[in-house]
Gaussian input, Z-matrix of N, CA and C with variables (Angstrom, degrees):
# hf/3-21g

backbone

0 1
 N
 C     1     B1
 C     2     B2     1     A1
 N     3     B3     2     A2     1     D1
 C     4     B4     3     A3     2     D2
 C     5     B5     4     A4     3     D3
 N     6     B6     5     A5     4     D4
 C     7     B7     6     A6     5     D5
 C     8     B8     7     A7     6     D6
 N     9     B9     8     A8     7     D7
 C    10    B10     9     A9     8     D8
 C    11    B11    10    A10     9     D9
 N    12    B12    11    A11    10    D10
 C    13    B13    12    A12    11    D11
 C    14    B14    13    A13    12    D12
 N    15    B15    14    A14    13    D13
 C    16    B16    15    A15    14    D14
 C    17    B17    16    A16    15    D15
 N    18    B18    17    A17    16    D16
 C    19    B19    18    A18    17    D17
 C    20    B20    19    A19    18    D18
 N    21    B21    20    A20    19    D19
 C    22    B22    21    A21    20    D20
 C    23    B23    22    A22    21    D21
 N    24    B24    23    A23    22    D22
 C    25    B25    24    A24    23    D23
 C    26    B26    25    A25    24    D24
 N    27    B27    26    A26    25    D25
 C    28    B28    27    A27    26    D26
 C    29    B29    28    A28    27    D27
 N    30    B30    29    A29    28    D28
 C    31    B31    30    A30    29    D29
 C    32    B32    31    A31    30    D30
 N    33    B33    32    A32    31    D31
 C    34    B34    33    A33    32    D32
 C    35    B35    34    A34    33    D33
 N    36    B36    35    A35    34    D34
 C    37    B37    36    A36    35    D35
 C    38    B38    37    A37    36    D36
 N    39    B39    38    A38    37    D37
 C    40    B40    39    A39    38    D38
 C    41    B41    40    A40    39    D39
 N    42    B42    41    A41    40    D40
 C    43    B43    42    A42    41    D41
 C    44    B44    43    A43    42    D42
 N    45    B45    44    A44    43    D43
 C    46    B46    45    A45    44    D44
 C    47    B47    46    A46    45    D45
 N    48    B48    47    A47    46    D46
 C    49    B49    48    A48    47    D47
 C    50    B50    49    A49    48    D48
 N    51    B51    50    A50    49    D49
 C    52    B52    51    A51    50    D50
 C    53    B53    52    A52    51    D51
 N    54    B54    53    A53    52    D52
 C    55    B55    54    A54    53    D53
 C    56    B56    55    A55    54    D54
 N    57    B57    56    A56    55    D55
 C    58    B58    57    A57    56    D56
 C    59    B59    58    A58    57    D57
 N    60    B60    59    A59    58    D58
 C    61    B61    60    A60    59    D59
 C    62    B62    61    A61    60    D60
 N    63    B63    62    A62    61    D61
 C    64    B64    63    A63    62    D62
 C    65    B65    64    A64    63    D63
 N    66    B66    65    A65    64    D64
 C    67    B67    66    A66    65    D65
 C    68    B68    67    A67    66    D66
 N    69    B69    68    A68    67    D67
 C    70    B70    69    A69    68    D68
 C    71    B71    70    A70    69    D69
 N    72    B72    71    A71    70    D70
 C    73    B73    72    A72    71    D71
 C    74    B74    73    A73    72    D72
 N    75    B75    74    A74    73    D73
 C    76    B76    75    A75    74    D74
 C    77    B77    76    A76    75    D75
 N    78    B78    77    A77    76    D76
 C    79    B79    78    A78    77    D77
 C    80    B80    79    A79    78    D78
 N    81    B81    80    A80    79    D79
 C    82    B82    81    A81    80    D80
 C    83    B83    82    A82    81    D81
 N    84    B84    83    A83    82    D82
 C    85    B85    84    A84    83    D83
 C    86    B86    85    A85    84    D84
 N    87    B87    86    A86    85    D85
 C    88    B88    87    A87    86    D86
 C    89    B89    88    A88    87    D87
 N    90    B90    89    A89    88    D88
 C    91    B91    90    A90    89    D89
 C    92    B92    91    A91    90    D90
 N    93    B93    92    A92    91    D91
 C    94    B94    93    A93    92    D92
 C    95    B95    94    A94    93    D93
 N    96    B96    95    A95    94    D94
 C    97    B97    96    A96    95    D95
 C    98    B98    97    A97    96    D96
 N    99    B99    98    A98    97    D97
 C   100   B100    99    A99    98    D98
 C   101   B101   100   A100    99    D99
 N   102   B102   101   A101   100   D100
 C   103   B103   102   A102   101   D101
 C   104   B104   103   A103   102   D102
 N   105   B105   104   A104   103   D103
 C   106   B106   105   A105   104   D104
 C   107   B107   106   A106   105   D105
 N   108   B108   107   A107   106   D106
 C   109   B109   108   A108   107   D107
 C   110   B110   109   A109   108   D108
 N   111   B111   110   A110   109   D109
 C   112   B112   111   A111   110   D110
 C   113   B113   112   A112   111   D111
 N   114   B114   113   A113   112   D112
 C   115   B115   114   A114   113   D113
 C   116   B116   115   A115   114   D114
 N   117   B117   116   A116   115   D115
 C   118   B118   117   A117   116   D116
 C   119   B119   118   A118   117   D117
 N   120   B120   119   A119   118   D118
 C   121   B121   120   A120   119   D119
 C   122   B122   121   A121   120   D120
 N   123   B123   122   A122   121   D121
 C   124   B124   123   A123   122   D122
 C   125   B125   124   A124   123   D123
 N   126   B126   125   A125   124   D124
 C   127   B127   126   A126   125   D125
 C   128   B128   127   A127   126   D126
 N   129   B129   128   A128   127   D127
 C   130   B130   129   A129   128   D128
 C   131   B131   130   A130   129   D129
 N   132   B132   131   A131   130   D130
 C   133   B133   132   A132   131   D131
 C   134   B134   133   A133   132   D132
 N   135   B135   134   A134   133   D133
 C   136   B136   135   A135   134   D134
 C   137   B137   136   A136   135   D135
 N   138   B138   137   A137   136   D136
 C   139   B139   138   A138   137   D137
 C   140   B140   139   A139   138   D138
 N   141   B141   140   A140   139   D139
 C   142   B142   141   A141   140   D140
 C   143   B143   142   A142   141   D141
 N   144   B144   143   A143   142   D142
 C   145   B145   144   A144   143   D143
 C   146   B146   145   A145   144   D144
 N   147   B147   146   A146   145   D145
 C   148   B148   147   A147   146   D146
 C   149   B149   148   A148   147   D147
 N   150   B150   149   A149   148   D148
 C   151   B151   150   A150   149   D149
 C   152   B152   151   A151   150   D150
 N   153   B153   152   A152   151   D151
 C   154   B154   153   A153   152   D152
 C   155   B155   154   A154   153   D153
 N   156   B156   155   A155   154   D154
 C   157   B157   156   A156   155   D155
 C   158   B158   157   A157   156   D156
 N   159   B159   158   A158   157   D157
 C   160   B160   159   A159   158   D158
 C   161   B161   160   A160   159   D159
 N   162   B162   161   A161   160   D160
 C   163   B163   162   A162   161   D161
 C   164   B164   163   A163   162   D162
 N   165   B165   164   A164   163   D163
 C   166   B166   165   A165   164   D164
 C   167   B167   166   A166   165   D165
 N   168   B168   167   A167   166   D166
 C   169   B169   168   A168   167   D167
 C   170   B170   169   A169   168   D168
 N   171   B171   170   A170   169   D169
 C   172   B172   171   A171   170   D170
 C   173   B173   172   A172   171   D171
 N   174   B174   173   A173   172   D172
 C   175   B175   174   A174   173   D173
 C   176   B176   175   A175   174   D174
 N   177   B177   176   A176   175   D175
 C   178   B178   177   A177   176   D176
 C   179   B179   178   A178   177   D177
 N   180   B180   179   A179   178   D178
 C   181   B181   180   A180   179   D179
 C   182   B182   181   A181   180   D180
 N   183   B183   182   A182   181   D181
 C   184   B184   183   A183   182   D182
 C   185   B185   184   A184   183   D183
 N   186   B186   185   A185   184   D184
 C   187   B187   186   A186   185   D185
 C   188   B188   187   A187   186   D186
 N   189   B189   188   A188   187   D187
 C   190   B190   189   A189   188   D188
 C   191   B191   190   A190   189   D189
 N   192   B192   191   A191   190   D190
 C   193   B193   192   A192   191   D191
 C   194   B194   193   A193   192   D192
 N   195   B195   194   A194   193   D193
 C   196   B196   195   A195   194   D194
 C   197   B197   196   A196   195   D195
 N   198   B198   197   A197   196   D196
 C   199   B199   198   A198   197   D197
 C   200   B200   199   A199   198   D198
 N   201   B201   200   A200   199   D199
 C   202   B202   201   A201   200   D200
 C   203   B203   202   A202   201   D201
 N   204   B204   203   A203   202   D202
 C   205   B205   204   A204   203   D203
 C   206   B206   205   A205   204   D204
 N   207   B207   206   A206   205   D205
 C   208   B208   207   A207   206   D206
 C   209   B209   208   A208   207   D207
 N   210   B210   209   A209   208   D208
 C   211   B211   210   A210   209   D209
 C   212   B212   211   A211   210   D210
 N   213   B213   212   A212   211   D211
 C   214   B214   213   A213   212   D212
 C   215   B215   214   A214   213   D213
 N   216   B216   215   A215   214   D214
 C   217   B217   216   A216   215   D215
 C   218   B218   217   A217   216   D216
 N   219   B219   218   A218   217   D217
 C   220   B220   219   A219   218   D218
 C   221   B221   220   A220   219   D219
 N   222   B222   221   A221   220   D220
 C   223   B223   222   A222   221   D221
 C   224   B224   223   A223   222   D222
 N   225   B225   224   A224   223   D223
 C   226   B226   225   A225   224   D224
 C   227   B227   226   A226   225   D225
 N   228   B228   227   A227   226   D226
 C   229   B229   228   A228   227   D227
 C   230   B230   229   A229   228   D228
 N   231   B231   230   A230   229   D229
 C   232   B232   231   A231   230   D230
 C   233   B233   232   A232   231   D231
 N   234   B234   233   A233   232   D232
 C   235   B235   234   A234   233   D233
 C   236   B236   235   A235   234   D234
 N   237   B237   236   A236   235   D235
 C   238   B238   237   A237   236   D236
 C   239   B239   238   A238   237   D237
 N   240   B240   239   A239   238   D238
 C   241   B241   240   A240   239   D239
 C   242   B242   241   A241   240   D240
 N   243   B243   242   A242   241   D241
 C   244   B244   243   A243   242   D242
 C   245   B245   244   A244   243   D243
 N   246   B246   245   A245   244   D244
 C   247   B247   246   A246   245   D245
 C   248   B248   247   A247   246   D246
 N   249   B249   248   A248   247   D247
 C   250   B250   249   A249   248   D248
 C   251   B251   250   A250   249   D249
 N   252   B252   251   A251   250   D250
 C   253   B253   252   A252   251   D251
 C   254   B254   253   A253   252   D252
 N   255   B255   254   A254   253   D253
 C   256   B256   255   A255   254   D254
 C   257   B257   256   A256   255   D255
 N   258   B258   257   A257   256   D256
 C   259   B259   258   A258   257   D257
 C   260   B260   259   A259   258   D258
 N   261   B261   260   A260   259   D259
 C   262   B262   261   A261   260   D260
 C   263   B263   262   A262   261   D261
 N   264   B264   263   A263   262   D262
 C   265   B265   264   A264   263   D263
 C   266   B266   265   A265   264   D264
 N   267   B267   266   A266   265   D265
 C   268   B268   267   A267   266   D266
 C   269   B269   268   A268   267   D267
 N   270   B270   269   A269   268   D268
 C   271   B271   270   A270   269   D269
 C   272   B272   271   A271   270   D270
 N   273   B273   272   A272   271   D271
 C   274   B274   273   A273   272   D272
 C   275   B275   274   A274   273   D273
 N   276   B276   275   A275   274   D274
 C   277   B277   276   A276   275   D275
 C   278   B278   277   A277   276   D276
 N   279   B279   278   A278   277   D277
 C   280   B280   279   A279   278   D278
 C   281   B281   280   A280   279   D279
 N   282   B282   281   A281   280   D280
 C   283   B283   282   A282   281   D281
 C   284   B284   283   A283   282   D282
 N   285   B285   284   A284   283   D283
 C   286   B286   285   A285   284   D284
 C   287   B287   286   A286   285   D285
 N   288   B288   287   A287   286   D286
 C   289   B289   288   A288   287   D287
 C   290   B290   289   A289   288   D288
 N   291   B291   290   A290   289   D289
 C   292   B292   291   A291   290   D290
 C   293   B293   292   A292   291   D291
 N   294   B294   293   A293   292   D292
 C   295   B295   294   A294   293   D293
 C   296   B296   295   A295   294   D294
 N   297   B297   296   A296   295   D295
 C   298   B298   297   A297   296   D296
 C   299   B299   298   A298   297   D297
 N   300   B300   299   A299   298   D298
 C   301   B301   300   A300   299   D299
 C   302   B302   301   A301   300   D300
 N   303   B303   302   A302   301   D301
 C   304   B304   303   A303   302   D302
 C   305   B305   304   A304   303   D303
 N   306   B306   305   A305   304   D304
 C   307   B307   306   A306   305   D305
 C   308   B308   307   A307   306   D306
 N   309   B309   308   A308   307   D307
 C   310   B310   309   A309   308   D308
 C   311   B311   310   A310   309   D309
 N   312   B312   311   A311   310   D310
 C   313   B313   312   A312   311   D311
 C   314   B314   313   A313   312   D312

   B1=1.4538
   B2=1.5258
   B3=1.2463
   B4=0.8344
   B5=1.4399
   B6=1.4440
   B7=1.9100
   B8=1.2331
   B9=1.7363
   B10=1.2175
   B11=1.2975
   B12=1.3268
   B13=1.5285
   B14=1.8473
   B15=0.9393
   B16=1.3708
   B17=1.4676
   B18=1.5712
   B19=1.5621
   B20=1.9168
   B21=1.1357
   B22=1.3080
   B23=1.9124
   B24=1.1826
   B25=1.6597
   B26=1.4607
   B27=1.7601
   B28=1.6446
   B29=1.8153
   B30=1.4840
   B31=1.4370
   B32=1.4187
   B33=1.0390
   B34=1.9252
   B35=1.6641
   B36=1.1696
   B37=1.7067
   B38=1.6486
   B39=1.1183
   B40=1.3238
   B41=1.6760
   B42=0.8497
   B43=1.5759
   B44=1.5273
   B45=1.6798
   B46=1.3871
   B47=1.1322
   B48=1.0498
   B49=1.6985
   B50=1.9812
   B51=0.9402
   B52=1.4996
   B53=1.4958
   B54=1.4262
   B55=1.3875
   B56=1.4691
   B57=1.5884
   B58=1.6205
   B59=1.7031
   B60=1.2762
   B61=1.4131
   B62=0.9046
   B63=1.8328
   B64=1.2511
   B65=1.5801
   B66=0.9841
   B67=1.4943
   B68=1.4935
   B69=1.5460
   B70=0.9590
   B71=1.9489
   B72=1.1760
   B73=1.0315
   B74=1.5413
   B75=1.7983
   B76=1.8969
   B77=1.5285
   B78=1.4139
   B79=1.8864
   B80=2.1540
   B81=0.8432
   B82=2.0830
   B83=1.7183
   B84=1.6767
   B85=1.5450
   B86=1.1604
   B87=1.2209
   B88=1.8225
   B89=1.3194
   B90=1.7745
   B91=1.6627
   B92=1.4143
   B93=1.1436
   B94=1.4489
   B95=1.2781
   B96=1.1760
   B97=1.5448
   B98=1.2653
   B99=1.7893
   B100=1.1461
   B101=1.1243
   B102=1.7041
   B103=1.4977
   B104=1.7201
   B105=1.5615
   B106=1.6323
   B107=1.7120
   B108=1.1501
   B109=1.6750
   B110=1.3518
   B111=1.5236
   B112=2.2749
   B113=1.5091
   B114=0.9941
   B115=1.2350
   B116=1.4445
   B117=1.7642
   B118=1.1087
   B119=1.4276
   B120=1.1383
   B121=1.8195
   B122=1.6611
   B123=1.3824
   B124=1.2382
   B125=1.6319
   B126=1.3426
   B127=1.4144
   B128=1.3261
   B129=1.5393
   B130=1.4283
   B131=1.8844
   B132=1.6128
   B133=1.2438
   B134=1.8654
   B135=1.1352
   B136=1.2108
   B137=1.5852
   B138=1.7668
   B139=1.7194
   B140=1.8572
   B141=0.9397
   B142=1.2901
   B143=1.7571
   B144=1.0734
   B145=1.7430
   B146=1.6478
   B147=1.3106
   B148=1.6278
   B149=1.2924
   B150=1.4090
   B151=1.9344
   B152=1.6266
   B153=0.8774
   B154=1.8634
   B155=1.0704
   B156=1.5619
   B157=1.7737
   B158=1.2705
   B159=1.6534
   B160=1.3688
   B161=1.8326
   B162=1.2430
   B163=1.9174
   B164=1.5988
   B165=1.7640
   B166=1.8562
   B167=1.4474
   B168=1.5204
   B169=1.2501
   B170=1.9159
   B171=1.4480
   B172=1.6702
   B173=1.5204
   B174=1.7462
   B175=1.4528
   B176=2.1843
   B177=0.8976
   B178=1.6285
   B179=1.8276
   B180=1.6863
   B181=1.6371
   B182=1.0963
   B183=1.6442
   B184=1.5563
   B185=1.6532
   B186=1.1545
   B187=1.3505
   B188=1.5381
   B189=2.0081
   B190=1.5308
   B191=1.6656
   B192=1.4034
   B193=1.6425
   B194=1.3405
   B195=1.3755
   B196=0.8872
   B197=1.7638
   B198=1.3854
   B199=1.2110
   B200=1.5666
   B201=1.7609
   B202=1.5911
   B203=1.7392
   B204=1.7562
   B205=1.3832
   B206=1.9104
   B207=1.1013
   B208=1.1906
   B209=2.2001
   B210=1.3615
   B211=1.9648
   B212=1.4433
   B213=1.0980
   B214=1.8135
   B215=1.6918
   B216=1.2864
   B217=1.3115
   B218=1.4571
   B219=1.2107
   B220=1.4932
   B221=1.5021
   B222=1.1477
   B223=2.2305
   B224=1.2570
   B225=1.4965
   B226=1.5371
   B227=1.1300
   B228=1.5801
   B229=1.4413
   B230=1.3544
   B231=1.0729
   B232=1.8094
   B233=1.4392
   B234=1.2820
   B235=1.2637
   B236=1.5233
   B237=1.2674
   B238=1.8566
   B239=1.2502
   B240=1.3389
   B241=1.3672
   B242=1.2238
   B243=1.4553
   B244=1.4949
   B245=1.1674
   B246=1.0554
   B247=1.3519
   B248=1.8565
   B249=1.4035
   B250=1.5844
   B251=1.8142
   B252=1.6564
   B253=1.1075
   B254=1.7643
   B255=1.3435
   B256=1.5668
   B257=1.5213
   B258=1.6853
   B259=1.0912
   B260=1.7029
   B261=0.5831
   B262=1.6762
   B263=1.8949
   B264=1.1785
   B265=1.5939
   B266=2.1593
   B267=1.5752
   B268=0.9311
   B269=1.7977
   B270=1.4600
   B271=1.3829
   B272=1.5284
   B273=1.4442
   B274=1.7053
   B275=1.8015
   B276=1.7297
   B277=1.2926
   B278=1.2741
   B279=1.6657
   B280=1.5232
   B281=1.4279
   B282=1.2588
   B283=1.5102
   B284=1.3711
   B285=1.4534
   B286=1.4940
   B287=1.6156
   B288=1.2119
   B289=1.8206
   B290=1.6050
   B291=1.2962
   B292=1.3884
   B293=1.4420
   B294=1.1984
   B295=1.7285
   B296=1.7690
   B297=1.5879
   B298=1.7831
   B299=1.4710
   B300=1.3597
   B301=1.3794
   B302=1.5457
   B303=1.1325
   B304=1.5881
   B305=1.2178
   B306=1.3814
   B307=1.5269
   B308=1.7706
   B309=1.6949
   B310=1.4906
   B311=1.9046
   B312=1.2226
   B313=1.3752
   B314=1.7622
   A1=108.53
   A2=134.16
   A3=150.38
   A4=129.23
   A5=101.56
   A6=121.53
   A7=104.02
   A8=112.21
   A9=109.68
   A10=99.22
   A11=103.94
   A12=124.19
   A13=106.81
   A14=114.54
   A15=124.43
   A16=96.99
   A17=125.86
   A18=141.05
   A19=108.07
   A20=115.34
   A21=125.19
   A22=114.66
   A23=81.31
   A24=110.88
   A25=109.56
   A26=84.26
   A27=92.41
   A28=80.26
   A29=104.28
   A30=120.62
   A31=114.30
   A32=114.70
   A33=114.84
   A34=114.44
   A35=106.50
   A36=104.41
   A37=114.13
   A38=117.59
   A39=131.72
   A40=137.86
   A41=103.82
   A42=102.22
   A43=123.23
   A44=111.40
   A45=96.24
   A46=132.09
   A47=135.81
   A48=138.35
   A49=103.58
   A50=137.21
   A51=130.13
   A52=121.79
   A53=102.97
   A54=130.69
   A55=129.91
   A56=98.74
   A57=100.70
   A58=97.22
   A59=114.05
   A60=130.62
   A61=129.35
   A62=126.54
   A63=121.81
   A64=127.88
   A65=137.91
   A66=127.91
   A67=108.59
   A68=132.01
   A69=113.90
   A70=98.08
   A71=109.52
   A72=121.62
   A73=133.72
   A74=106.60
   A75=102.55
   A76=95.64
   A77=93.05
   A78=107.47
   A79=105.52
   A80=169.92
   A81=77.80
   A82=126.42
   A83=88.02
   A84=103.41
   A85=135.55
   A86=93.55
   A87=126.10
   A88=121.42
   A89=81.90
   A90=95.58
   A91=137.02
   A92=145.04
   A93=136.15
   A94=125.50
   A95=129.76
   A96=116.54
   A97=144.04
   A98=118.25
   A99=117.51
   A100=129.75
   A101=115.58
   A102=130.21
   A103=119.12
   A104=96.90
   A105=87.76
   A106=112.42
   A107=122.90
   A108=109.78
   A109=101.56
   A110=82.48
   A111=105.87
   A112=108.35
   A113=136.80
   A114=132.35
   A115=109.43
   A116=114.18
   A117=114.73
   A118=115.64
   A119=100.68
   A120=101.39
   A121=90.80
   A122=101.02
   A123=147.94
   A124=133.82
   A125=147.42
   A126=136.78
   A127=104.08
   A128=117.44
   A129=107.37
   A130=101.59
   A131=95.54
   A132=114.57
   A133=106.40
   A134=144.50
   A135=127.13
   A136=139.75
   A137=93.65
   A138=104.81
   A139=111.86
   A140=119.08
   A141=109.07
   A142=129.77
   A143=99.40
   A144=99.68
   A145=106.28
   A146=97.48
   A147=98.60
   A148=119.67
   A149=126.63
   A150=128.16
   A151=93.33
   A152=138.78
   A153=110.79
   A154=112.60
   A155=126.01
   A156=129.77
   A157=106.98
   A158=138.00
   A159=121.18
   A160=82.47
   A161=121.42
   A162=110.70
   A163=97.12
   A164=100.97
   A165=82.46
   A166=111.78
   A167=124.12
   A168=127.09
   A169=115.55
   A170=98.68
   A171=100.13
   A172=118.44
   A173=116.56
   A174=118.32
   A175=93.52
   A176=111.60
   A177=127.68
   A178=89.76
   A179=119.34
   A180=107.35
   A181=93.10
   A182=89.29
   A183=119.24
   A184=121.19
   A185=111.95
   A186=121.00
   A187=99.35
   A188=118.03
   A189=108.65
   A190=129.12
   A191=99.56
   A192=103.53
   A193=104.83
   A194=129.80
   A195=154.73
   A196=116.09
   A197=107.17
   A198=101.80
   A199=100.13
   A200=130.82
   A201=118.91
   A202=72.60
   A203=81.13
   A204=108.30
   A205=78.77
   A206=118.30
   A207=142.61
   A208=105.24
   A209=121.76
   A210=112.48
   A211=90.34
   A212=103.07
   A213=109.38
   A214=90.46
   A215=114.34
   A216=115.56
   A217=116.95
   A218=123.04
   A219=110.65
   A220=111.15
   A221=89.04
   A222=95.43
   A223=99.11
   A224=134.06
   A225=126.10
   A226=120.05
   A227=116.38
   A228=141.51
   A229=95.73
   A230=128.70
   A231=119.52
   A232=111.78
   A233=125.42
   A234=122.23
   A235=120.27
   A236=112.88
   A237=120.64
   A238=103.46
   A239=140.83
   A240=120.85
   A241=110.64
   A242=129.31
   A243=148.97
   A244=96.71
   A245=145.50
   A246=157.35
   A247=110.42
   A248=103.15
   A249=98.28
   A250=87.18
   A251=132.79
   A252=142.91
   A253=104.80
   A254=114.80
   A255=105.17
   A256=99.46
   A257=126.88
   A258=119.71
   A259=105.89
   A260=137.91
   A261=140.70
   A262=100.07
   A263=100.13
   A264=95.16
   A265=88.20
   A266=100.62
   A267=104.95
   A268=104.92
   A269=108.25
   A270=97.40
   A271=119.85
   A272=115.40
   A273=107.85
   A274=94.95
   A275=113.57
   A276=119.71
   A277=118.82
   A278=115.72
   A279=113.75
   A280=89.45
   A281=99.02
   A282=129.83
   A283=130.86
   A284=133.97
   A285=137.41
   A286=109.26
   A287=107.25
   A288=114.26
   A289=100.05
   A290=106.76
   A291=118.95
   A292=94.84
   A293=128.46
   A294=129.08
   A295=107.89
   A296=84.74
   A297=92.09
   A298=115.79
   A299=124.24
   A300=127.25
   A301=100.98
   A302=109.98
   A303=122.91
   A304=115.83
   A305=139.98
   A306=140.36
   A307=91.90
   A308=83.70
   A309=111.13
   A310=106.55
   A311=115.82
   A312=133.26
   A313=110.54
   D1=138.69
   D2=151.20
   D3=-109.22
   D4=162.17
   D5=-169.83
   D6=-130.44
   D7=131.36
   D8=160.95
   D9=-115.44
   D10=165.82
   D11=-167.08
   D12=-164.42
   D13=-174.22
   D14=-169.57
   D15=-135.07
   D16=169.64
   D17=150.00
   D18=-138.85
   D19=127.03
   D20=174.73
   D21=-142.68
   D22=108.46
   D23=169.72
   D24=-105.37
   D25=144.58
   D26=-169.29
   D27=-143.15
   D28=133.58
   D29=156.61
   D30=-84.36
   D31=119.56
   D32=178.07
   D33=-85.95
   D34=107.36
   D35=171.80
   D36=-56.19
   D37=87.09
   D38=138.17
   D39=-70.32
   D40=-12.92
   D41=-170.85
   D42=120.95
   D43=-148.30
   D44=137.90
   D45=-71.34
   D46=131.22
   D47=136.87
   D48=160.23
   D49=-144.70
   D50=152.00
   D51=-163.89
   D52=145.52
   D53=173.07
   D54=-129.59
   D55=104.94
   D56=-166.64
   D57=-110.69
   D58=153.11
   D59=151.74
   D60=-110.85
   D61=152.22
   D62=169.03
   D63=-157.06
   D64=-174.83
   D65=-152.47
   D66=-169.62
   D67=112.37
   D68=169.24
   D69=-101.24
   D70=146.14
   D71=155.58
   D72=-128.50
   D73=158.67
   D74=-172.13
   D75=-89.92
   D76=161.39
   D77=168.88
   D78=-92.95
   D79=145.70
   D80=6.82
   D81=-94.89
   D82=-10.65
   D83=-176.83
   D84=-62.58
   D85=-36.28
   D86=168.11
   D87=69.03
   D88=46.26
   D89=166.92
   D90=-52.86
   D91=141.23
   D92=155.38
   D93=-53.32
   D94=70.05
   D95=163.66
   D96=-63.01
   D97=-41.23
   D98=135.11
   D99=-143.81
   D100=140.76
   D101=176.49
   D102=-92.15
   D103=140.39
   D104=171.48
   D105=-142.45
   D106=149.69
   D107=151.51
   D108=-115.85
   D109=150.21
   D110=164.85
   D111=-93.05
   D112=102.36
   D113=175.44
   D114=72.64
   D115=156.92
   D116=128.90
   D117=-151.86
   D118=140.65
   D119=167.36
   D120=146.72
   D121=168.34
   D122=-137.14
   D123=-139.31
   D124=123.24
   D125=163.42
   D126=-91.05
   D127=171.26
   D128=163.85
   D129=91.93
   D130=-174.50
   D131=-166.08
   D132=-50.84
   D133=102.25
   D134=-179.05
   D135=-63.77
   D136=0.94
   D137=172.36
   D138=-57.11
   D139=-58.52
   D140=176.41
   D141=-59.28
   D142=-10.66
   D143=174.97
   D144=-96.12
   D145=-34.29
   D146=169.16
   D147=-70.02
   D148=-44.01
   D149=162.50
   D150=-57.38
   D151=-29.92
   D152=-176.97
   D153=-92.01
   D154=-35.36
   D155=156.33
   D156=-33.82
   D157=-44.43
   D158=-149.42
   D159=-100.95
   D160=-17.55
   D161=-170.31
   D162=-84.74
   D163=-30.16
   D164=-173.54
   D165=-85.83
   D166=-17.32
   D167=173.58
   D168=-63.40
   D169=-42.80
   D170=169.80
   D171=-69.83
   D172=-19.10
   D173=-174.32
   D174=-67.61
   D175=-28.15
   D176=-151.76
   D177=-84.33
   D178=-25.35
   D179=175.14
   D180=62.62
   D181=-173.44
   D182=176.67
   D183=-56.97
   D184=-2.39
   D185=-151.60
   D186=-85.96
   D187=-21.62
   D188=-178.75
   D189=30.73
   D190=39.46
   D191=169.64
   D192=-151.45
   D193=148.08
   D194=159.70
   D195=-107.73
   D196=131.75
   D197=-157.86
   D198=-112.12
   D199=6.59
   D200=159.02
   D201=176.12
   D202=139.90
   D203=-167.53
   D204=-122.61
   D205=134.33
   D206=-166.86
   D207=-117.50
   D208=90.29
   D209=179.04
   D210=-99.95
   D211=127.48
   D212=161.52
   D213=-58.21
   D214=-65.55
   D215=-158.94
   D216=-153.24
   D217=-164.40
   D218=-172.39
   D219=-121.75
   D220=32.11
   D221=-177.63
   D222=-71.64
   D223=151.31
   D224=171.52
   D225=-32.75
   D226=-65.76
   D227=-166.36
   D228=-49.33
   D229=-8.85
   D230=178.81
   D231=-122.65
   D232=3.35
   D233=-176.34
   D234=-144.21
   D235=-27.93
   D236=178.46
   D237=-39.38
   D238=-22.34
   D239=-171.07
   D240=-126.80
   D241=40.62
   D242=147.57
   D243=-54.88
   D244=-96.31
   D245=-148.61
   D246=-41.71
   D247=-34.74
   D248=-167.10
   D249=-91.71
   D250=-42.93
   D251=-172.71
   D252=-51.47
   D253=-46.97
   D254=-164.92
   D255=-114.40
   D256=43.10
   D257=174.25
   D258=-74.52
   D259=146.94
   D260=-171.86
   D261=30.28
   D262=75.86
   D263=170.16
   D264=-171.33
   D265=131.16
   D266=-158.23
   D267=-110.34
   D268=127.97
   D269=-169.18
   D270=-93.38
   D271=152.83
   D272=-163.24
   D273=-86.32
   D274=-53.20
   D275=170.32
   D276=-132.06
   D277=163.21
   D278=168.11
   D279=-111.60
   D280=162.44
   D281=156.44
   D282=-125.06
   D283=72.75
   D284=176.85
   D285=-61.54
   D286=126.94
   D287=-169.29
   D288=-86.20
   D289=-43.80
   D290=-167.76
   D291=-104.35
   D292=145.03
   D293=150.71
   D294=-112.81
   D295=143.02
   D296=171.03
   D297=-32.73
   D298=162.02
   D299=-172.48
   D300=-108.65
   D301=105.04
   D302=162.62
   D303=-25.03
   D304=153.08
   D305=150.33
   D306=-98.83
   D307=130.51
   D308=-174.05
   D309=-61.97
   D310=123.88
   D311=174.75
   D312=-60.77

């Protein structure tokens, strides 16, 4: 048996820093099964991270979930705009790539 499905990633022009989305979906209905973003946030002018917050929040519908939120790391440019992105949107998992650096014991 086989499944078809789709994957569509979209990089959001923000500026510096990055915010990607993505979506796998099945054929033929073209359900969402799973959604993710890599980062978000930004340095610089904040109009453009805010126009892609409100396109990736409408890509997400009624559905208000995100199902793995993916931070390279915790530099601004990758995260300042968490807060406006997952305001009423509930996450299934995170994934931190990098973890804070311990002070050695």
């Amino acid at each position: 048996m086989s499944i078809e499905g789709s994957v569509s990633q979209v990089f959001r022009p923000v500026g510096q820093g990055l915010f990607a989305q993505g979506q796998v979906r099945l054929l033929p209905d073209r359900r969402t099964v799973v959604s993710w973003v890599h980062d978000c946030g930004a340095t610089g002018d904040p109009t453009p991270l805010r126009r892609e917050i409100t396109r990736a929040r409408s890509r997400l519908g009624g559905r208000r979930y995100l199902d793995v939120l993916i931070l390279s790391h915790l530099d601004e440019d990758h995260v300042n705009g968490l807060a406006d992105l997952l305001r009423d949107v509930r996450v299934g998992r995170v994934v931190l790539a990098e973890t804070p650096k311990s002070p050695p014991f």
